[in-house]
C-alpha positions, 0 to 999 in steps of 0.5 A: 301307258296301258289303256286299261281296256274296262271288259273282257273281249271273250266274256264281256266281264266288267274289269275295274283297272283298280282291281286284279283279275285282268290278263293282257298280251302285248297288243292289250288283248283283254281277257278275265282270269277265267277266260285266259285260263281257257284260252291257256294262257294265249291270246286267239287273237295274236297268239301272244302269252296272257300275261297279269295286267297291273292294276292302276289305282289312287293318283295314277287312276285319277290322273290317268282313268281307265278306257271306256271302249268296250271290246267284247264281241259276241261268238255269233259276231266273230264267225264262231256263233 
């Protein structure tokens, strides 16, 4: 089951599991539509392809809720800041 990581690791952009506009690679790297769009589609941590994130709603939200660990890191954070 995908953990539905709450925010982007790049931006830090709130994204509701129960919404589109979350792209992931296999390893749940979680970017917002427009940072995977500048990242081309790949992810800087695995090199893995970004791919649409289903979204998770209704019954299956309520039985199963989203993450609520936060993954974004600043630039200055990573080395690149």
């Amino acid at each position: 089951m995908l953990e539905m990581r709450p925010d982007c690791e790049r931006c830090g952009t709130d994204l509701p599991a129960d919404e589109a506009g979350a792209f992931i690679c296999s390893f749940e790297c979680t970017y917002c539509a427009p940072c995977a769009e500048a990242l081309d589609d790949r992810c800087p941590n695995c090199g893995g392809e970004l791919m649409d994130r289903p979204a998770r709603v209704d019954e299956a939200l309520a039985r199963h809720p989203a993450g609520t660990v936060r993954y974004h890191r600043p630039a200055a954070a990573r080395g690149q800041g």
